[in-house]
C-alpha positions as CSV (number, residue, x, y, z in Angstrom):
1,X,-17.1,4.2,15.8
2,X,-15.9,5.6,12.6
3,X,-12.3,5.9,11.6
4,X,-10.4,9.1,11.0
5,X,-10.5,10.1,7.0
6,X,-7.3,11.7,5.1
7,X,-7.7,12.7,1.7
8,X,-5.7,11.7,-1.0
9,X,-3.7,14.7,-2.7
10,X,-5.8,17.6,-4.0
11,X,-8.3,15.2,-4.5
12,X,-11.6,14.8,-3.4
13,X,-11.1,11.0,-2.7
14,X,-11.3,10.0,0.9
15,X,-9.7,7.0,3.0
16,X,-9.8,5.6,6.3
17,X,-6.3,6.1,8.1
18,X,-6.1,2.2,8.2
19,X,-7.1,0.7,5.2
20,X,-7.0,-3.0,4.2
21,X,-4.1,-4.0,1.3
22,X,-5.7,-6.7,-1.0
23,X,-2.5,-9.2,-1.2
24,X,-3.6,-11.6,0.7
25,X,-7.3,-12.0,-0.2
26,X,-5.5,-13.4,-3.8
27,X,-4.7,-16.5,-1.6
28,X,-7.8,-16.8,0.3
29,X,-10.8,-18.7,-0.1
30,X,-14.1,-16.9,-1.2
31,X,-15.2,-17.5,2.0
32,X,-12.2,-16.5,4.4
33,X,-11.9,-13.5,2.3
34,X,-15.5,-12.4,2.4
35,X,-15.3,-12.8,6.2
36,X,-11.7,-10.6,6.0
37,X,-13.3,-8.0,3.9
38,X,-16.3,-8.1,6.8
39,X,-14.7,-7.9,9.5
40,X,-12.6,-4.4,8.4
41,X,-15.8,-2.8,7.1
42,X,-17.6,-3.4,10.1
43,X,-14.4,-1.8,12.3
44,X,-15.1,1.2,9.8
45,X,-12.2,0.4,7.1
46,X,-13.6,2.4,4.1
47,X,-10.4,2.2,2.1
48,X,-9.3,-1.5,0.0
49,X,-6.3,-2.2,-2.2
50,X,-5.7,-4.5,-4.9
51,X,-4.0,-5.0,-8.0
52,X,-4.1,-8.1,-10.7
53,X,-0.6,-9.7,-9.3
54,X,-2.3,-10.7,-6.8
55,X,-3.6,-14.2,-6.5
56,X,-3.4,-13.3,-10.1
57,X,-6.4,-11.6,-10.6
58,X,-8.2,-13.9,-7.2
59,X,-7.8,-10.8,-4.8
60,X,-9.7,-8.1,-7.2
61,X,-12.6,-10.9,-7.5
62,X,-12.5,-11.1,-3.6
63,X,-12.5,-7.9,-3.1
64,X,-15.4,-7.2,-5.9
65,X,-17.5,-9.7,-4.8
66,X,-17.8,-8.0,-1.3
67,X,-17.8,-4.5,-2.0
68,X,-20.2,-5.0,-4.6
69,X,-22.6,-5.7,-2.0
70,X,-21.8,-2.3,0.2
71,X,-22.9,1.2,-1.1
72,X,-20.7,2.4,-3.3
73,X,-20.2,6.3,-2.4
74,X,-18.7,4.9,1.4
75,X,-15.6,3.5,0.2
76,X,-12.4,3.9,-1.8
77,X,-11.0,1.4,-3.9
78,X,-7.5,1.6,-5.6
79,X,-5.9,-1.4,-8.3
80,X,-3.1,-1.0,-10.5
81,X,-2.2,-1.3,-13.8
82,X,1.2,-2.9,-15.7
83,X,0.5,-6.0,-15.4
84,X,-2.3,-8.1,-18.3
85,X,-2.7,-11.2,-17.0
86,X,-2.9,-13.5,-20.6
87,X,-3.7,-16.8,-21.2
88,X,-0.4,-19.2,-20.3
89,X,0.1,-22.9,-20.7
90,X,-1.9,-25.8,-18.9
91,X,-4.9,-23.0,-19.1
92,X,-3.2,-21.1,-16.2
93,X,-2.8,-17.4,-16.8
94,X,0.6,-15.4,-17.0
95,X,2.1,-12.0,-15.8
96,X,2.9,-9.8,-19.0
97,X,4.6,-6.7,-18.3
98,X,2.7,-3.8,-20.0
99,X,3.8,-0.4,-19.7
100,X,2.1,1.2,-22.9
101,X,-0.7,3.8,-23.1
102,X,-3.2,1.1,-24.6
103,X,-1.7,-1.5,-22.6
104,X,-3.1,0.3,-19.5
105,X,-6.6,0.7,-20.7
106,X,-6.6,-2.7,-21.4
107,X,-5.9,-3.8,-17.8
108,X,-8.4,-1.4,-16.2
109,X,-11.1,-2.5,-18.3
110,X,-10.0,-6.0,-17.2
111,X,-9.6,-5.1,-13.6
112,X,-13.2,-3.5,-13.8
113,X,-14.6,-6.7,-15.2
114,X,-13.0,-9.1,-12.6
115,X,-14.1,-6.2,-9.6
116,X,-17.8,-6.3,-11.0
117,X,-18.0,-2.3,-10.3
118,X,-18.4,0.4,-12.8
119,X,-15.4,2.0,-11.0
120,X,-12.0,2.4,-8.8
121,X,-10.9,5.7,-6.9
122,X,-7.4,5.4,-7.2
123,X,-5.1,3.7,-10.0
124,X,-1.5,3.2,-9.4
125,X,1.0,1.9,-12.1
126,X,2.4,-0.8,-10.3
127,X,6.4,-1.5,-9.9
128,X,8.2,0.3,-12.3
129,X,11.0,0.5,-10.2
130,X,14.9,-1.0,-9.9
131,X,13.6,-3.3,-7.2
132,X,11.3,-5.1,-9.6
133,X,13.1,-4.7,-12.8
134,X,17.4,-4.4,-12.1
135,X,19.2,-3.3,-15.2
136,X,15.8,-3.5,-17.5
137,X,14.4,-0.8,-15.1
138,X,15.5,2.4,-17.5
139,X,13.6,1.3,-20.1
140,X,11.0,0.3,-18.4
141,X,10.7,3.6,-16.9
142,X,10.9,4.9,-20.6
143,X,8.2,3.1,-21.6
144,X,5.7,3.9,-18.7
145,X,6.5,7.5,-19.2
146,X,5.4,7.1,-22.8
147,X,2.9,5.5,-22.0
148,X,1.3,4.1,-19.0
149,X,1.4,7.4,-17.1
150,X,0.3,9.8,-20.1
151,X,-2.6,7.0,-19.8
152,X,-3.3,7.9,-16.5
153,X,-3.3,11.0,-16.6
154,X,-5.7,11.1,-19.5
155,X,-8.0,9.1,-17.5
156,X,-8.1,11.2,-14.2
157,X,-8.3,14.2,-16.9
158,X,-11.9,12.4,-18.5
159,X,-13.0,11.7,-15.3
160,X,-12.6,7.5,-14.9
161,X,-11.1,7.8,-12.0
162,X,-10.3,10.2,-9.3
163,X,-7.0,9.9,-8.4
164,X,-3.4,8.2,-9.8
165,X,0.1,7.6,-8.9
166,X,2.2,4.5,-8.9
167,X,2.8,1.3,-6.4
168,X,6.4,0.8,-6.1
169,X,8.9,-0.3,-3.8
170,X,11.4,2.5,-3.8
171,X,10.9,6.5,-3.2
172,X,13.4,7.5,-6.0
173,X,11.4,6.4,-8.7
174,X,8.3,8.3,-7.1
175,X,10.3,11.6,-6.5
176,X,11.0,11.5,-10.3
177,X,8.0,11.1,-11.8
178,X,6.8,13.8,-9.3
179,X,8.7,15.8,-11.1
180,X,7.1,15.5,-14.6
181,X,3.6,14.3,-13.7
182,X,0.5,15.8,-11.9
183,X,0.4,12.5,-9.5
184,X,-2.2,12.9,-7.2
185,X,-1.1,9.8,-4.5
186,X,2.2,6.7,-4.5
187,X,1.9,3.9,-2.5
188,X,4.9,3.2,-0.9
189,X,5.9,-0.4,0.5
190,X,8.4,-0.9,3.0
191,X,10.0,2.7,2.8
192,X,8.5,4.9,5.3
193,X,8.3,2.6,8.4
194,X,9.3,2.4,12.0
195,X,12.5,0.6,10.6
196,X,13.0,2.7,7.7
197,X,13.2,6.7,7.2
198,X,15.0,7.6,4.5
199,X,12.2,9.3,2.7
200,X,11.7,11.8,5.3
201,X,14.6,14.3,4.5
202,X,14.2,14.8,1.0
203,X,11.2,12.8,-0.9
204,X,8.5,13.5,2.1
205,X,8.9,17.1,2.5
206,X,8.7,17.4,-1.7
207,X,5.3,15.6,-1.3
208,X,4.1,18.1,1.1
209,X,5.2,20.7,-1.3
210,X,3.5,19.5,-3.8
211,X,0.2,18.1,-2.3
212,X,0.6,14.2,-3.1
213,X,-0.3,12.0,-0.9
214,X,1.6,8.6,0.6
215,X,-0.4,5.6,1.3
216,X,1.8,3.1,3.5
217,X,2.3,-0.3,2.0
218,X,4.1,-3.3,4.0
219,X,3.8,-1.1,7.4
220,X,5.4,-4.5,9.2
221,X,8.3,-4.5,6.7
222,X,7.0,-7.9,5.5
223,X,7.0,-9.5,8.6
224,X,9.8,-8.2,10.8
225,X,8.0,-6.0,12.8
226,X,5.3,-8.3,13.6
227,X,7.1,-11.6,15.1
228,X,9.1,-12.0,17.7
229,X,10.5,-15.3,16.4
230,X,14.0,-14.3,14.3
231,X,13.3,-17.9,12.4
232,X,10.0,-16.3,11.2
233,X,11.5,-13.1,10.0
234,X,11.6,-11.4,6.7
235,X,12.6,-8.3,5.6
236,X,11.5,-7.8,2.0
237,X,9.9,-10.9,1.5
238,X,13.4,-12.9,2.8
239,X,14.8,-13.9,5.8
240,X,16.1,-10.7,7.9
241,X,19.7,-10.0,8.3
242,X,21.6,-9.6,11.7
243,X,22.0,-5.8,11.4
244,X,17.5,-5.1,11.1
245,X,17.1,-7.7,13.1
246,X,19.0,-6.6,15.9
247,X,17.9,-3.1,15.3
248,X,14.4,-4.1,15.7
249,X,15.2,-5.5,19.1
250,X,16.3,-2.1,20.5
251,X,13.0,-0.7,19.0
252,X,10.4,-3.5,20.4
253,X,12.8,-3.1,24.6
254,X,12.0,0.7,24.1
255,X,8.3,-0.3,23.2
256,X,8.1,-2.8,25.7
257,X,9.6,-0.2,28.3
258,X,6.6,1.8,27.6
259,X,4.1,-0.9,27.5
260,X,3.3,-0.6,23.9
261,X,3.1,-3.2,21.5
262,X,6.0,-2.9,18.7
263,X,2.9,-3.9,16.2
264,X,0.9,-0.5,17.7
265,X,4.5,1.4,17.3
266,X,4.9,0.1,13.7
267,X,1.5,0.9,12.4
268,X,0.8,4.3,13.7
269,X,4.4,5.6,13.5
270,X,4.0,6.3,9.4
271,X,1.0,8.1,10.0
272,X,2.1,10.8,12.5
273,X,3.7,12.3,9.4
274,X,1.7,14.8,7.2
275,X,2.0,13.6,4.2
276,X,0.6,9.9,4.8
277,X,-3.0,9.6,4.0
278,X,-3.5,5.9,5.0
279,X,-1.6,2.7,5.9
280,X,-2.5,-1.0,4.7
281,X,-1.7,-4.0,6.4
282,X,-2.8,-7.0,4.9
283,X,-4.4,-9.3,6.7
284,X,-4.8,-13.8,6.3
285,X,-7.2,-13.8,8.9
286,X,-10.5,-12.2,10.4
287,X,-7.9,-12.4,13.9
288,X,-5.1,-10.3,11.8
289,X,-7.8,-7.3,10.8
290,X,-9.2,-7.5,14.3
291,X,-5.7,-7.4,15.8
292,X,-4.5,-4.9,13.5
293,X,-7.4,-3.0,14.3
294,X,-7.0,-2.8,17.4
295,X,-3.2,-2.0,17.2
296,X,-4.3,1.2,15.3
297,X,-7.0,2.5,18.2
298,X,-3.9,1.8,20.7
299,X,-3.2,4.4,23.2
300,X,0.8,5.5,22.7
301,X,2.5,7.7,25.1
302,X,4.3,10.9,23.5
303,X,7.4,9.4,25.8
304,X,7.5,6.4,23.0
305,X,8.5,8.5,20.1
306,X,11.0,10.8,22.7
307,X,12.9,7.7,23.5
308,X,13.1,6.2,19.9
309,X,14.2,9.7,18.2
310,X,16.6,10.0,21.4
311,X,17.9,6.3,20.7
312,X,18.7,7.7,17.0
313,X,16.0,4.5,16.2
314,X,13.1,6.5,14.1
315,X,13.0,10.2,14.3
316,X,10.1,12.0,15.8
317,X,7.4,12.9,13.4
């Protein structure tokens, strides 16, 4: 059965609801990843993420060398850009930050070449926020407003790709350059989650406003609403405080009261709002796309999202 389509923005660029996030194809064998990549098309995922970080430059080739093989008008395919990926020592290759106009044709010609496609939907410069960058993040910003963004732009504007935003970790940054560029799309990791809700007084409603659309990133908070097991939680890639974790706890007894997996809570909450045209779990295994499939298709009662707004745990949407 075919999944529900959003479209991104103004755009005319269309994606599944659930769509499959590419970091963990860059640590996968070609063969586990091909068998990943599969297994979501054939549960109707038409929407894939990736970027060079990852696996540094492995995932794009993964992902390439199975959607080369599928028609190319059924899916959507986003990267990102702000990261070249140069020769380093012991012939290993090396991150190089490169927020500059010229910088970020050079990645997506590079990007292209390891996809093997003549194109991408959706390109998003990637982590030019504080989380990534601390005190070096003003200039940074500088610099991608300069350049890698006016790059962007110009490549919607000639038609090389549809759509373009950023990848961050942090609403603020998105909500700024909102205000000074014709973004079309940010994909948000961690922010907008059954944990988290910040976004939705302020930066949510502006996107609305303005017709941009969020894609979900890190719908499990990295882990912590996935497991049940506090030694293998993490919350932003670490090991989760006392405060989430027990704040989780109260989420998953109200979920459990209504017989609903926490994982089903967490991945379809994000999407009951408007402005969110897809979320991405990744996925290590043909089980985790399959489960994660099937935590998307689950039946939630109304009562769910009652209890946790009453609880003053995630407000309803």
């Amino acid at each position: 059965m075919p999944l529900e389509t959003r479209t991104i923005g103004a755009t005319d660029v269309e994606v599944t609801a659930i769509g499959l996030g590419g970091g963990s194809l860059g640590r996968a064998s070609a063969e586990e990843a091909a068998a990943i990549v599969a297994t979501a098309w054939d549960g109707g995922v038409r929407y894939f993420d990736t970027a060079p970080l990852y696996g540094m430059g492995v995932s794009e080739r993964r992902d390439g060398a199975s959607l080369s093989q599928r028609p190319r008008d059924e899916f959507a395919l986003s990267t990102k850009v702000g990261r070249l990926l140069v020769p380093g020592t012991a012939d290993k290759l090396e991150v190089e930050y490169d927020y500059s106009y010229d910088g970020v044709r050079r990645s997506f010609e590079a990007s292209l070449g390891r996809l093997g496609l003549d194109r991408v939907d959706i390109l998003l410069c990637h982590d030019i926020d504080i989380w990534t960058h601390g005190e070096g993040q003003p200039a940074i910003f500088e610099t991608a407003r300069n350049g890698a963004l006016r790059a962007l732009a110009d490549l919607r504007e000639e038609g090389t790709i549809r759509a373009f935003g950023l990848g961050v970790n942090e609403w603020q940054v998105c909500s700024q350059v909102m205000d000074e560029f014709p973004v079309d799309c940010f994909l948000l990791a961690g922010r907008f989650t059954l944990l988290e809700q910040e976004p939705l007084a302020e930066f949510l409603p502006k996107c609305l406003e303005q017709q941009v659309s969020i894609i979900i990133g890190g719908p499990y908070n990295s882990g912590l609403l996935a497991v049940d097991d506090r030694a293998q939680a993490t919350y932003d890639y670490k090991p989760v405080d006392d405060a989430r974790w027990d704040r989780v706890q109260q989420i998953r007894a109200i979920c459990d009261a209504h017989g609903v997996d926490l994982r089903a809570a967490a991945l379809q909450y994000p999407l009951r709002h408007p402005a969110v045209a897809a979320t991405i779990p990744g996925a290590k295994s043909v089980a985790e796309v399959t489960a994660n499939l099937g935590y998307f298709a689950s039946p939630i009662p109304d009562a769910l999202w009652d209890d946790l707004d009453a609880a003053g745990l995630a407000p309803r949407v």
